[in-house]
KOLPAFI-741052 format. One line per 5 residues: number of its first residue (from 0); for each residue x, y, z of N, C-alpha, C. Coordinates in pm, 1 decimal. Atoms other than C-alpha are relative to their C-alpha. Example, Ala and Ser with C-alpha at 12.3 -4.5 7.8 and 13.67 -1.06 7.14 Angstrom:
0) 89.0/-119.0/0.0/1230.0/-450.0/780.0/90.0/120.0/0.0 ~ -82.0/-119.0/-6.0/1367.0/-106.0/714.0/-77.0/109.0/73.0
//
This chain:
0) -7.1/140.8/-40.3/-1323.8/-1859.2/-1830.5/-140.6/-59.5/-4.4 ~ 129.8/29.0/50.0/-1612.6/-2103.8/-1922.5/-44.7/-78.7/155.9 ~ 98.0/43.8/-122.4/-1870.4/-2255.4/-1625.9/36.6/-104.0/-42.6 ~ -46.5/175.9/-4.9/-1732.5/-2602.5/-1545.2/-59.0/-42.8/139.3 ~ 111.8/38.7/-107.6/-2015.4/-2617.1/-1269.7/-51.0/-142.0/18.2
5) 47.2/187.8/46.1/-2143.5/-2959.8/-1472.0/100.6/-89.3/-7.9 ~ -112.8/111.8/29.0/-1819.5/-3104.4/-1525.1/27.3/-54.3/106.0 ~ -35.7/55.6/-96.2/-1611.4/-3305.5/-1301.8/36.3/90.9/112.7 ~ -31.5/-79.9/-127.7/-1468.7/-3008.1/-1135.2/-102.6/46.8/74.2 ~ 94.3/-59.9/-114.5/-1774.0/-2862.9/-1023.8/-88.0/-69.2/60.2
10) 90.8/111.3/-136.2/-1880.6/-3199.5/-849.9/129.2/-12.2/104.0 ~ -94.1/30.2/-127.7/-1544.4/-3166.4/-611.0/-61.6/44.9/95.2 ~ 0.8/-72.2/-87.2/-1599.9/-3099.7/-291.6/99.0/131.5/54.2 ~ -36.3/-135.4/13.0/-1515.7/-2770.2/-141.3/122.3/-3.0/70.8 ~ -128.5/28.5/33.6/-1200.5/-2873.7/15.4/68.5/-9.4/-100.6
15) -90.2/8.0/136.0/-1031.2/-2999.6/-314.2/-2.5/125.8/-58.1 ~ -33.7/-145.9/65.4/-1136.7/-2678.2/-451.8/68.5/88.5/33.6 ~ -132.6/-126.6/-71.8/-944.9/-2446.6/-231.9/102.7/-74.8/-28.4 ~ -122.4/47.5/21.4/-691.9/-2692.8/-260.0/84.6/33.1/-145.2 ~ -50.9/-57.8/143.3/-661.8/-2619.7/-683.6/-11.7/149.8/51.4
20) -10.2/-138.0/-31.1/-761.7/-2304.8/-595.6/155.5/84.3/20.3 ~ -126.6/-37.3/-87.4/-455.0/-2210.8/-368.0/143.4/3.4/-84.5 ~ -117.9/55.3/62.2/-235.9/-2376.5/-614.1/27.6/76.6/-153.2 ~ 7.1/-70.5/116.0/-311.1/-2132.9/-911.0/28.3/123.5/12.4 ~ -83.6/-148.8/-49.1/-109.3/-1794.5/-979.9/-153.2/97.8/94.8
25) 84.3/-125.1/-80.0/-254.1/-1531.8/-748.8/-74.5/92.1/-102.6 ~ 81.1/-86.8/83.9/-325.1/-1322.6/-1049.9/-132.6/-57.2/-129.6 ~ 105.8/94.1/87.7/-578.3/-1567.7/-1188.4/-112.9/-45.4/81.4 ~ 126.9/12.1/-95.4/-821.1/-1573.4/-891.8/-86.0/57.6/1.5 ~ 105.3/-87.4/49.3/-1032.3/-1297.9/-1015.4/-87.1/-51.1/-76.5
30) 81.0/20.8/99.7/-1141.2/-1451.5/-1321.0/-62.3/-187.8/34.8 ~ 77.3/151.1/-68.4/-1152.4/-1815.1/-1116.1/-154.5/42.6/44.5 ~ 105.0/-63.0/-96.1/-1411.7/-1610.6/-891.7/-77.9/-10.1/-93.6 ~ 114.3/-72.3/107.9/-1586.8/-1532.5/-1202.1/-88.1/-102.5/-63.4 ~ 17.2/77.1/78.0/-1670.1/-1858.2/-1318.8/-150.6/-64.0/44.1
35) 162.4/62.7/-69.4/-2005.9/-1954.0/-1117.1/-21.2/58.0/164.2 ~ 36.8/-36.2/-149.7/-2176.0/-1827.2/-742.5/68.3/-92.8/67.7 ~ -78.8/116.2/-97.9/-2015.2/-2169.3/-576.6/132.7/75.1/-5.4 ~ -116.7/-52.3/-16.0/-1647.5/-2040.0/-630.9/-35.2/163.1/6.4 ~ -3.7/-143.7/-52.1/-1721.3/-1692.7/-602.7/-23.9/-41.7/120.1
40) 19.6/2.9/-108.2/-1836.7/-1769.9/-255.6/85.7/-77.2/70.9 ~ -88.0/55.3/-42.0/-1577.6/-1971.6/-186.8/154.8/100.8/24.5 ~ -82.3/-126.4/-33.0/-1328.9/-1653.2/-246.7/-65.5/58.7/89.3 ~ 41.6/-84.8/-103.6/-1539.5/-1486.2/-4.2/26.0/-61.0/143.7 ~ -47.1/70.3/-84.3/-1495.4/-1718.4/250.0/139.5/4.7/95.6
45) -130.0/-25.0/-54.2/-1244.3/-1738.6/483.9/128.1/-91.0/-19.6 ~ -40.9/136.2/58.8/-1121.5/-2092.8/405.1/101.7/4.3/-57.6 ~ -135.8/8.4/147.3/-917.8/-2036.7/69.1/149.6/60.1/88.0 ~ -124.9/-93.5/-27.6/-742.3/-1738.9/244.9/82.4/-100.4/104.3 ~ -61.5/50.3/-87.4/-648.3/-1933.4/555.1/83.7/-100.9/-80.2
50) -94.1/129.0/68.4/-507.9/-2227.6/336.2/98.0/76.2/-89.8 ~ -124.4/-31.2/93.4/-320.7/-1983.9/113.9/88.3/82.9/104.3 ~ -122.3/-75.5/-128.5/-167.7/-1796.8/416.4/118.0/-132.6/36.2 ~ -86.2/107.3/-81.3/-47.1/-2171.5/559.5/105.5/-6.7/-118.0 ~ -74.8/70.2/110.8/45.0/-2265.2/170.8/150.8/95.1/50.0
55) -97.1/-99.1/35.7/289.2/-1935.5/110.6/32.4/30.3/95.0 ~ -76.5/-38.7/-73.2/368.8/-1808.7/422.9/-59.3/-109.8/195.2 ~ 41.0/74.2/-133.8/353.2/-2082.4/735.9/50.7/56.7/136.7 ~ 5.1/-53.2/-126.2/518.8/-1876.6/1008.8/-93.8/135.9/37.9 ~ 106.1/-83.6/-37.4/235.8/-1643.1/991.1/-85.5/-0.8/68.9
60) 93.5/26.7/-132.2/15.9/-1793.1/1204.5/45.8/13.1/146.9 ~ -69.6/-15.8/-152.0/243.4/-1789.2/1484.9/-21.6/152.0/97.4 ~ 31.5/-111.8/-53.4/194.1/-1430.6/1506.1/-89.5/64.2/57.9 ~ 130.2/-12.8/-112.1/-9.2/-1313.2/1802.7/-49.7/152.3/-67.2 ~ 73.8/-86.7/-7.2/-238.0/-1029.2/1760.7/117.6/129.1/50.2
65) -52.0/-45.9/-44.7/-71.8/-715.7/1801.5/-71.3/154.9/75.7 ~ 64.4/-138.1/25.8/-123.3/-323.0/1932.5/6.0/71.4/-68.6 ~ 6.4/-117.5/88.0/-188.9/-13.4/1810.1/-188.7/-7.5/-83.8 ~ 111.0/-39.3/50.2/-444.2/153.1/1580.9/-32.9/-76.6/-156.3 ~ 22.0/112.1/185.9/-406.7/-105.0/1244.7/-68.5/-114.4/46.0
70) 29.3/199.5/-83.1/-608.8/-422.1/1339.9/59.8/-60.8/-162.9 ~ -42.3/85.6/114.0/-508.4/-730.3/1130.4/-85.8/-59.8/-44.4 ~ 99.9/-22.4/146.4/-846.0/-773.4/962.4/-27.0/-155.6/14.1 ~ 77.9/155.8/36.0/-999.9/-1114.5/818.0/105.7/-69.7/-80.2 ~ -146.1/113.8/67.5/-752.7/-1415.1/651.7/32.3/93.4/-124.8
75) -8.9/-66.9/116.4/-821.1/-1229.3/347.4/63.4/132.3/-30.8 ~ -120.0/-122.7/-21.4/-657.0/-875.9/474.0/130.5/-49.7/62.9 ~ -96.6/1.7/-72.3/-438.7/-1064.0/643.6/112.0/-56.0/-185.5 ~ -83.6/60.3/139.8/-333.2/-1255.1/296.4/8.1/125.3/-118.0 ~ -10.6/-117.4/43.3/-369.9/-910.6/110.7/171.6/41.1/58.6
80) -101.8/-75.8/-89.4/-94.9/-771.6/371.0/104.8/-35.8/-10.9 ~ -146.4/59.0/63.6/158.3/-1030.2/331.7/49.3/-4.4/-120.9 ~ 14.9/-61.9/163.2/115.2/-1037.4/-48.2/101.3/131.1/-16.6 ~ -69.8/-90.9/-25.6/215.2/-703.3/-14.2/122.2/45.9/54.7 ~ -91.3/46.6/-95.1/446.6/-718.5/229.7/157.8/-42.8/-72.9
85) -66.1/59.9/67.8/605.2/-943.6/2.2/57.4/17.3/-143.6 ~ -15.1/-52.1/154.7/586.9/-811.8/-322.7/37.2/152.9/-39.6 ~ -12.0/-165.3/21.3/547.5/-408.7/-309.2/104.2/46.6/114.9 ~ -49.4/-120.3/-54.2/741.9/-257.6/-10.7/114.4/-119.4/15.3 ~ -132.6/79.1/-12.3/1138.9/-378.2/12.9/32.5/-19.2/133.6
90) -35.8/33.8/-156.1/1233.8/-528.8/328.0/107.6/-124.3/17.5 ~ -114.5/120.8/-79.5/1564.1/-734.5/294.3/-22.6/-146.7/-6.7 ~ 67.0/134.0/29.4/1345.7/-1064.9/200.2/-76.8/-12.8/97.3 ~ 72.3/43.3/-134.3/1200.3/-1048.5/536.5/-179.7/8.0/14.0 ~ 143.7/-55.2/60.7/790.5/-1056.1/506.9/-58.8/30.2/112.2
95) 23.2/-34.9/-69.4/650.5/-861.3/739.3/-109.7/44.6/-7.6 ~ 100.7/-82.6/-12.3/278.7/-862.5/822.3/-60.2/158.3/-2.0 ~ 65.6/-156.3/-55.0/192.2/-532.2/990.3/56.9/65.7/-99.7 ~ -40.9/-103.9/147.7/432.6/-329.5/716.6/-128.9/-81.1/-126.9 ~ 100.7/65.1/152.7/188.3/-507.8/434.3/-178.8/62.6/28.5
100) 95.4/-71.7/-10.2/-136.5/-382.0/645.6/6.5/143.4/46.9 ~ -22.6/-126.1/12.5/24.9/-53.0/691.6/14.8/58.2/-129.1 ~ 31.6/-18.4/155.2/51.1/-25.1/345.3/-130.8/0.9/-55.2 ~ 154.2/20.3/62.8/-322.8/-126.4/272.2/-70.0/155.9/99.6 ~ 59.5/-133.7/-101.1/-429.0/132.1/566.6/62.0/120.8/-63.4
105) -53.5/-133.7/10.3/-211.7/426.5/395.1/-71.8/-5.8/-134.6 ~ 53.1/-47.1/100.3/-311.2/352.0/76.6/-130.7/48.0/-41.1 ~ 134.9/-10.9/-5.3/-669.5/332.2/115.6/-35.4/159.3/54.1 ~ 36.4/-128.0/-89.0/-664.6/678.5/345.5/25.1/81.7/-176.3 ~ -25.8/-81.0/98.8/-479.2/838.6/45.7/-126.1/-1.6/-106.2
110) 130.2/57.8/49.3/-782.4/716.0/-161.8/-170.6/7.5/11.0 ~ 106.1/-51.2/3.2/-1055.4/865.5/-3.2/-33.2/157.4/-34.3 ~ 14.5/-104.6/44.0/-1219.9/1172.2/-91.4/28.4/94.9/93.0 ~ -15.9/-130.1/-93.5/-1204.0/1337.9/257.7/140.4/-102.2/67.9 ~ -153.9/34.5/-59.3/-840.9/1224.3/319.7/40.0/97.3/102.2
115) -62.9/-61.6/-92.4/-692.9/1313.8/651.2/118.8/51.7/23.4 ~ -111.2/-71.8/36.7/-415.6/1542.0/677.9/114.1/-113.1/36.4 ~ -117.1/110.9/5.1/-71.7/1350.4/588.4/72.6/2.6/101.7 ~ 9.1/-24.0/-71.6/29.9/1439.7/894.9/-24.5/-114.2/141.7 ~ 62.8/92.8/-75.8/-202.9/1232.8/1088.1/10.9/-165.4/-49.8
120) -59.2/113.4/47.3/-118.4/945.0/876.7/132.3/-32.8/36.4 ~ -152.3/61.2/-51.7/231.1/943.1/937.9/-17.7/-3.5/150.8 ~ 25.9/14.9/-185.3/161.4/1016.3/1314.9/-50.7/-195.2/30.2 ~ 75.6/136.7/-32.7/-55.5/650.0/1306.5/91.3/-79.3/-52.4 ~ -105.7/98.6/0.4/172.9/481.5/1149.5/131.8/-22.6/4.4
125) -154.5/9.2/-112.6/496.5/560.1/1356.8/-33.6/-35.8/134.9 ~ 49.8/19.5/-109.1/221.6/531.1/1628.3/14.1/-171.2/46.4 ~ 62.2/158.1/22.6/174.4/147.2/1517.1/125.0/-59.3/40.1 ~ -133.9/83.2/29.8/526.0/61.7/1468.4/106.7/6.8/112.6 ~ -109.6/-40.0/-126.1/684.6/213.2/1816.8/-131.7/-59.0/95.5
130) 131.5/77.4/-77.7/355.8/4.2/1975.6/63.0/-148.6/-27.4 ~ -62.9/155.9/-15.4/501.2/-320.3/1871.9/128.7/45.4/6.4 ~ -144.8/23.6/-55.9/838.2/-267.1/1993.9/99.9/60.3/-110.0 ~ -109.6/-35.7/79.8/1016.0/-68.7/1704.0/43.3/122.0/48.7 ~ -58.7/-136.6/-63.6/1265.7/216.6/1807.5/-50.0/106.9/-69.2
135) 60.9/-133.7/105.1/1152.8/572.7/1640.3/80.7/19.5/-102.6 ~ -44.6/50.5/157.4/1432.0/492.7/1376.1/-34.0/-94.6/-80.4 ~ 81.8/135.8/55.4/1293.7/180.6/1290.7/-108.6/35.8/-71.6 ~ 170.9/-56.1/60.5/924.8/328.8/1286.5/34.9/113.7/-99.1 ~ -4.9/-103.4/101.0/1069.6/638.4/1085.8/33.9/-64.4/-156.2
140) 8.9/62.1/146.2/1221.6/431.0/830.8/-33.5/-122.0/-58.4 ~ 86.9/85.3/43.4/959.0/166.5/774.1/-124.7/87.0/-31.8 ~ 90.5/-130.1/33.1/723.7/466.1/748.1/21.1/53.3/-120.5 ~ -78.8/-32.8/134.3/961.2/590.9/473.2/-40.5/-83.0/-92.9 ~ -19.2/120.4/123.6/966.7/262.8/268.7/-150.6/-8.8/-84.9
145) 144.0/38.2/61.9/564.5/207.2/288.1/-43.2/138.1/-43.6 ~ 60.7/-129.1/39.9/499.6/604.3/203.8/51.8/-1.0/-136.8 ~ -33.8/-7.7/113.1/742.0/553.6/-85.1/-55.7/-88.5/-115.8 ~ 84.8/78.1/130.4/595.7/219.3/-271.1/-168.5/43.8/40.5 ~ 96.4/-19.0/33.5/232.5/358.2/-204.5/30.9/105.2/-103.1
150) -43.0/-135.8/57.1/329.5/702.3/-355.5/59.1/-73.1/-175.6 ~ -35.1/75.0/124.5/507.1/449.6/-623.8/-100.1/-43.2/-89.7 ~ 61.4/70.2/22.0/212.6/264.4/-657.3/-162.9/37.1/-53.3 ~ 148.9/-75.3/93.4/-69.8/540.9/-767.6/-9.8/-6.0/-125.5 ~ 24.3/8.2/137.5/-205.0/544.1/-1094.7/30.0/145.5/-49.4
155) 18.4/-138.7/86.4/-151.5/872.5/-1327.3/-123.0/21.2/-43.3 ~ 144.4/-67.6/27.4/-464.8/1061.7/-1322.3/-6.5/115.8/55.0 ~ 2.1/-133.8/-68.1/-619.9/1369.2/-1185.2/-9.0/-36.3/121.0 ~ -8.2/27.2/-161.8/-665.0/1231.4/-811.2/107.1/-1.4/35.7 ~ -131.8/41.7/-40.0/-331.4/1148.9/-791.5/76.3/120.9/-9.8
160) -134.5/-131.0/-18.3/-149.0/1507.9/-903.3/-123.0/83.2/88.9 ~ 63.3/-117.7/-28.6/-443.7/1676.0/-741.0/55.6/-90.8/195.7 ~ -65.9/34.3/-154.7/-307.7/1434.8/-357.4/162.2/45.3/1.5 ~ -153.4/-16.1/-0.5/71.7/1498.5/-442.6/24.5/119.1/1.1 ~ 11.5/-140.7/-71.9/-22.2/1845.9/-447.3/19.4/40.1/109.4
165) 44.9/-35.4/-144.9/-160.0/1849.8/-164.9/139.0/-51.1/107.2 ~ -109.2/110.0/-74.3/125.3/1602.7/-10.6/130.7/128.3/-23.3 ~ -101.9/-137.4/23.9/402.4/1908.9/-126.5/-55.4/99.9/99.5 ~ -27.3/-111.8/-71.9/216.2/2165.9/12.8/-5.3/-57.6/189.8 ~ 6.3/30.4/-165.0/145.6/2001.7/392.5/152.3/-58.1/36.6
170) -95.8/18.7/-82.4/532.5/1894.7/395.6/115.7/119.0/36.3 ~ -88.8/-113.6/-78.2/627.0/2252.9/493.9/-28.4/2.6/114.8 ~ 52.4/12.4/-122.7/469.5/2161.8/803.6/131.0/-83.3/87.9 ~ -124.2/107.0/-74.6/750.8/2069.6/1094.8/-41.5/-91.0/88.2 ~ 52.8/112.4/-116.6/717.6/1777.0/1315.1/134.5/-4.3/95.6
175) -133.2/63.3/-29.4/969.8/1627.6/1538.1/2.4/-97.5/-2.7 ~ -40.9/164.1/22.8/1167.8/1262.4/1495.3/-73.8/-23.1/84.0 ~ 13.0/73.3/165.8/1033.1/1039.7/1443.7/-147.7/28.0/-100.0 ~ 126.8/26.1/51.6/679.4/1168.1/1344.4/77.0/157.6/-115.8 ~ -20.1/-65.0/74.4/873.1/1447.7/1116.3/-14.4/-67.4/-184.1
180) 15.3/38.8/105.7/822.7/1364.3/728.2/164.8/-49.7/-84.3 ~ -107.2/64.8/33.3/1088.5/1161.9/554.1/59.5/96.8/-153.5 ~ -38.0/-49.1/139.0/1345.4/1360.6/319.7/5.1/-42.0/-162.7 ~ 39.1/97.3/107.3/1336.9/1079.0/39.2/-152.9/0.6/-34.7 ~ 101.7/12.5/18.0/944.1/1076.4/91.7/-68.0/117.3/-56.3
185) 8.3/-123.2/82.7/924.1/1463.1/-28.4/32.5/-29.1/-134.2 ~ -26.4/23.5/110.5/1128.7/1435.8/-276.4/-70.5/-50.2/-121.8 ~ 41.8/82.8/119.6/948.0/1144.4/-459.4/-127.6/100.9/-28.8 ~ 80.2/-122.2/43.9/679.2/1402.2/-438.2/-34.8/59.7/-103.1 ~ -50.4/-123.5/89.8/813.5/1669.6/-578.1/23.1/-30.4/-136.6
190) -87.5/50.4/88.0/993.3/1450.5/-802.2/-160.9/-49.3/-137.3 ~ 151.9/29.7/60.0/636.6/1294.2/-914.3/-68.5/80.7/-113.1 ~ 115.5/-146.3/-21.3/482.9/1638.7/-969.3/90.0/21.9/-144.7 ~ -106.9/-43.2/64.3/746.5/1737.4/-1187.1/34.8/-59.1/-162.3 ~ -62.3/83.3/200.4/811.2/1457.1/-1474.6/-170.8/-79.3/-17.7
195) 155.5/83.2/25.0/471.7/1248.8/-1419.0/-88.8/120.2/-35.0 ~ 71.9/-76.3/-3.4/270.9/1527.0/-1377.4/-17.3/181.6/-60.2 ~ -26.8/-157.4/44.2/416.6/1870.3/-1540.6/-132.5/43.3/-73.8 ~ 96.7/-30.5/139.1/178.7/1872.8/-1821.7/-152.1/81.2/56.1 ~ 136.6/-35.1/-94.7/-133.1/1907.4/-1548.1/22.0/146.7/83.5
200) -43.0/-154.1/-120.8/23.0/2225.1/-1371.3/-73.4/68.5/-165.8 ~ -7.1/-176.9/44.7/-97.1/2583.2/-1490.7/115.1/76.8/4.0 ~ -90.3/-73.0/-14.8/149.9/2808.3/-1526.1/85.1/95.1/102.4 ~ -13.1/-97.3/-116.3/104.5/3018.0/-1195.0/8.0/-113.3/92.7 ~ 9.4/118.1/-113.9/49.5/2635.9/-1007.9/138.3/-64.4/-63.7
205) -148.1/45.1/-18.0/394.3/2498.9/-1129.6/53.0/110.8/32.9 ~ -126.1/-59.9/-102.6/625.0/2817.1/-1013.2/-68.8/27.0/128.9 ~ 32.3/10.3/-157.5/427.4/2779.3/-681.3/77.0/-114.4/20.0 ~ 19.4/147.3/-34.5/443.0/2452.2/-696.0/209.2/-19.6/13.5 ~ -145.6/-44.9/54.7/870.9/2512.5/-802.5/41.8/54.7/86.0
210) -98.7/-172.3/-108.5/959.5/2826.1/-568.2/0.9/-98.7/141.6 ~ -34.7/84.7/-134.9/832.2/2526.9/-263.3/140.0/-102.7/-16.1 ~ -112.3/115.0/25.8/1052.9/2281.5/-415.1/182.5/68.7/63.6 ~ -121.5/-86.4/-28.6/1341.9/2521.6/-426.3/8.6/56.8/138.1 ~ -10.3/4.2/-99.2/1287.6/2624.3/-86.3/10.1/-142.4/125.9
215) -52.1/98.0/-102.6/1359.5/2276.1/61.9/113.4/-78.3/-48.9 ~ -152.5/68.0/79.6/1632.5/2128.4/-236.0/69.9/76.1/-39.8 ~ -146.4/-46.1/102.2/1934.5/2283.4/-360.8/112.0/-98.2/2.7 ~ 36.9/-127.6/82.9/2027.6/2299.8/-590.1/-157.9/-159.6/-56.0 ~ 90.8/92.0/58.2/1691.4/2095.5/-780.3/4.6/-60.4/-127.9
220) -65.3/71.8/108.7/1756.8/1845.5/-1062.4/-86.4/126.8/-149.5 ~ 53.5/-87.6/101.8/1716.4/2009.3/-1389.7/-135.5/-93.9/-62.4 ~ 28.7/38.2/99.8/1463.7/1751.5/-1521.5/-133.2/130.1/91.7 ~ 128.5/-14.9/-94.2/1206.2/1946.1/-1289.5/-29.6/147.6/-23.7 ~ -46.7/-106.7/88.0/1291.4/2254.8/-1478.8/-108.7/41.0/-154.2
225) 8.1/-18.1/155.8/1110.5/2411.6/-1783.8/-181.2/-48.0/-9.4 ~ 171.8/33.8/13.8/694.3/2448.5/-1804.8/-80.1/15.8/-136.4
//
């Protein structure tokens, strides 16, 4: 995109600009950003976000501060969250903050190099979700949904079969409801490991990786079959 700094647009004031701003697809705000230091700093700002929270979602503000261990961040995580919320994890049409920054908080953990056992992740965020008032079925399967579109939502590389590894072998570990690990949320795992990822196993690390599988599914689909 070319510097329109001299033109008319880049004599608006910085109202009007968030105002076009706000009004242009979401996936075209990167390369807006890109176009001169004035609008880049204007994405940094808090401003845009707050006006695109009111634009797209107006009963969001209503929502008070909540507990637990997720805070709800700056306009900009907060407009991240709903985004999300809204787009990646399924919820019935309903857009639900905190699931959108429980999603950014899981994915990001999964994402670091010294990732904390999965474990302790699911613990925090059944912790979060039975803190604002959800029953331990509720928190188990909103836990489910956001473990499944992050898990959906990795890229194919080596970080990713070398965490899903890891994510197989720590769900022989037992918990109890609701902080136990979700049977659907294995699976996609396993399932992952298996058609995304076969090619990356060794020979002695897929029938490990196989003999666990088979010790928690029967019988196991055949595609998951055959190294």
């Amino acid at each position: 995109m070319t510097d329109r700094s001299d033109g008319p647009i880049g004599r608006l004031p910085e109202h009007l600009l968030v105002e076009i701003f706000t009004h242009l697809p979401v996936c075209e705000w990167v390369q807006v950003a890109c176009v001169n230091k004035q609008w880049a700093n204007i994405f940094q700002g808090d401003c845009l976000w707050q006006t695109a929270i009111a634009r797209n979602w107006p009963s969001a503000g209503l929502r008070k501060r909540w507990p637990g261990p997720i805070p709800r961040g700056s306009a900009r995580r907060r407009f991240q969250a709903l985004y999300v919320s809204e787009n990646f994890v399924p919820s019935g049409g309903e857009i639900d903050e905190l699931v959108g920054h429980t999603y950014l908080y899981l994915k990001e953990q999964l994402e670091r190099p010294a990732m904390p056992p999965s474990s302790i992740l699911h613990g925090t965020i059944i912790d979060q979700f039975i803190a604002c008032g959800k029953t331990g079925e509720q928190a188990h399967d909103l836990a489910s949904k956001i473990w499944l579109a992050v898990i959906d939502s990795l890229e194919e590389n080596e970080q990713t079969f070398l965490l899903l590894k890891r994510l197989a072998r720590e769900g022989e570990f037992f918990l109890p409801f609701p902080y136990s690990r979700s049977y659907k949320v294995l699976w996609r795992v396993f399932d992952k490991l298996f058609t995304d990822f076969r090619d990356c196993f060794s020979g002695a690390d897929y029938h490990d990786a196989l003999s666990t599988a088979k010790s928690r599914f029967q019988p196991v689909p055949s595609t998951w079959l055959g190294h």
